[in-house]
N, C-alpha and C positions, 0 to 999 in steps of 0.2 A: 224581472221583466223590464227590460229598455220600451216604455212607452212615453210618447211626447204627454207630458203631465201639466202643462202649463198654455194656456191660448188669451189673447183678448180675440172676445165676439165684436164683432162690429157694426152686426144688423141689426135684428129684432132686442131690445133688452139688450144695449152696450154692455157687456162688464168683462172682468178677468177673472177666469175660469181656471182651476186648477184641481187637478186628479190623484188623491193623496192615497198612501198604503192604510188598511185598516186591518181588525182582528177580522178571522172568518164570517162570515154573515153566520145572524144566530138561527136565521130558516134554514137557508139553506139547500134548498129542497126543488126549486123552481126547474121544471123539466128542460127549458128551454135555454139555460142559463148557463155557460161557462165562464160569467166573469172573477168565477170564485176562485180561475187561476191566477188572481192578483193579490187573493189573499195573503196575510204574513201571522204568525202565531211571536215571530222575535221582537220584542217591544224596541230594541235598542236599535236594532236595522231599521226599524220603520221609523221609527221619531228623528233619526239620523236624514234619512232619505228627505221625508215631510219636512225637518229645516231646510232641506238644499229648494225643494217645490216652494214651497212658501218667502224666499228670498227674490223670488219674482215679480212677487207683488209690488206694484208700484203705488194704489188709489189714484189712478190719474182718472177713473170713471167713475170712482166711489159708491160701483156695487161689485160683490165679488158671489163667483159660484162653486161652491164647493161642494167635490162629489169624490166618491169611490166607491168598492167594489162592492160592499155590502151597504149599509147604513149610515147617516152621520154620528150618530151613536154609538158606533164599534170604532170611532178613530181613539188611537190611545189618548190620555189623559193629559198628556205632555204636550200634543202636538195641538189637541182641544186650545191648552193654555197659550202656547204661542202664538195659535191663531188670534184667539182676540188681543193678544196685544198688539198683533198686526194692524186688528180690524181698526183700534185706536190709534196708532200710530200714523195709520197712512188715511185715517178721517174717512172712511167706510159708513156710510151711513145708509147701507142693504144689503141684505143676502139671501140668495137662494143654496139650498142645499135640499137633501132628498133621503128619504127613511122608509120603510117598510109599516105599512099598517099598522103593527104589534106596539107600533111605539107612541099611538097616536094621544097617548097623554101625556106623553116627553116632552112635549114641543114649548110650551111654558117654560121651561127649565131652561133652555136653549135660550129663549127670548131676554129673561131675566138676566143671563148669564153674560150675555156679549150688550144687553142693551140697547142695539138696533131693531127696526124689522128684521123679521126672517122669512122670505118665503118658501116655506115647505112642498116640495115635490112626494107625492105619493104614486110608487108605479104599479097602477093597477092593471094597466093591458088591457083587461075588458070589462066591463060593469056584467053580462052575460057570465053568471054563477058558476053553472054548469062547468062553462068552458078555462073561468080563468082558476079554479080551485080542482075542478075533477083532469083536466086533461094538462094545464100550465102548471096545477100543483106550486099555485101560489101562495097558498097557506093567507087569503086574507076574507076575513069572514064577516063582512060584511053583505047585504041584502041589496042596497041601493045608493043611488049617486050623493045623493042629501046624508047620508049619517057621515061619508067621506067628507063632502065638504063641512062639516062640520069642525071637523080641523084643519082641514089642509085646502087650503085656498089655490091649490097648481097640481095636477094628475100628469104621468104618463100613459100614452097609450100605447099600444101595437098594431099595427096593421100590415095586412101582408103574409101571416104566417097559416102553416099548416092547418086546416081544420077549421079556420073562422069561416064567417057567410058575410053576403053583403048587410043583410038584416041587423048582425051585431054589431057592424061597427058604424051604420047607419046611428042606431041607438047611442053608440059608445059616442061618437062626433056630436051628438045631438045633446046629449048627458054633456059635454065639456062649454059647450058653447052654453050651456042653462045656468049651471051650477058653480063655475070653475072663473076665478078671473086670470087664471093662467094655465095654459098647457103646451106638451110637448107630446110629438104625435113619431114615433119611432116606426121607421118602416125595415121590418125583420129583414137584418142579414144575415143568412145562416150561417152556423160557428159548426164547434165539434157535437155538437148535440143532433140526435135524429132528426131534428123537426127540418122543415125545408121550405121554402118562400114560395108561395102562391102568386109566380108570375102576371099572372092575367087578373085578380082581385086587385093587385098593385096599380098595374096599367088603369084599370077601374077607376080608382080611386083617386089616382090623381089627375084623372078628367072629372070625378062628379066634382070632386072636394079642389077643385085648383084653387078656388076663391079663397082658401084659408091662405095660399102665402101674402094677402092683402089683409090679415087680423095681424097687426099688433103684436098680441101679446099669444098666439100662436107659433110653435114653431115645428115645423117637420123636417126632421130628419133621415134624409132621402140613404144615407148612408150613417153608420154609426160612430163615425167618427168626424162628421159634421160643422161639429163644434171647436174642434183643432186641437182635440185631445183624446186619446186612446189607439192613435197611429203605433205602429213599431216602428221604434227607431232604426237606421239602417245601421247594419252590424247587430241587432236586437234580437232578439227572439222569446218566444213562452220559452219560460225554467220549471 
């Protein structure tokens, strides 16, 4: 898949961002989700690809964000090792990257390993049980906002999509701003999945909620490729 893999952000949280191939996610399952056509099973294609992403790095911001299609935990092993040499090399002294619930006692490992802070993104979508496990089929089993932050100091959320109410994500915005000293508030583009975008909850939302683009350490993304990575490239296309 030809997608732009490489951006520096420049507003909220300067840093350089870069969108690496991983192993299939190990859930899997999330109803809402076809990032998983970015997945690779070939370890030699991908760690190939992830040297050419990672040759981009420069540290001239000395925090770097690293994300892909499933976990930071399913990037291969090889491209794990390259990265912190990067992380050393260009004087990186922060990172965000982003994992699946399942892995919420990996995270030490991670920190140990590169020696930096890391701040971990957890995408929960909704704190609303029901909704993010019975109908998003998120596979994450937790109860409440506190046992999350318990490891993970930065959440995604969703807003905008099929089937949520004002009430949930009233809560969910309310839970981010208590609990969280960073978030990122995703507003559902719909993909090849059934689910479809709740025009009028959107419009809603960013007249109650306008005040977060004045948080810091907030960020909404009004589109999902925001960030300057996950466009198709032109001549590109899903494989």
């Amino acid at each position: 898949m030809e997608l732009q893999r490489y951006s520096k952000v420049t507003g909220k949280n300067p840093r350089e961002m870069v969108l690496l191939r991983a192993y299939p996610c190990k859930w899997g399952k999330c109803a809402f989700c076809d990032y998983t056509m970015d997945n690779c099973e070939n370890t030699e294609e991908m760690v190939l690809e992830n040297h050419k992403i990672l040759q981009n790095i420069t540290g001239d911001l000395g925090v770097l964000d690293v994300i892909d299609s499933a976990s930071c935990f399913e990037l291969p092993e090889q491209t794990v090792a390259e990265l912190r040499s990067i992380v050393q090399e260009k004087n990186i002294s922060k990172m965000f990257t982003e994992c699946h619930y399942m892995y919420r006692k990996w995270l030490q490992k991670w920190r140990e390993f590169f020696g930096i802070p890391i701040v971990f993104r957890c995408g929960v979508e909704s704190f609303d049980n029901a909704f993010r496990n019975n109908v998003l089929k998120k596979g994450a089993d937790f109860t409440s906002p506190q046992q999350v932050a318990e490891y993970f100091e930065a959440v995604c959320l969703m807003v905008g999509i099929q089937g949520q109410t004002k009430e949930m994500i009233r809560r969910d915005i309310e839970a981010l701003e208590q609990y969280f000293s960073y978030g990122c508030v995703n507003i559902y583009t719909p993909n090849t999945t059934p689910f479809q975008a709740d025009e009028k909850l959107i419009e809603w939302f960013r007249e109650e909620y306008a005040y977060l683009e004045n948080n810091p350490q907030i960020e909404i993304l009004w589109h999902n490729e925001d960030l300057g990575v996950g466009a198709v490239l032109e001549g590109g296309g899903r494989q």
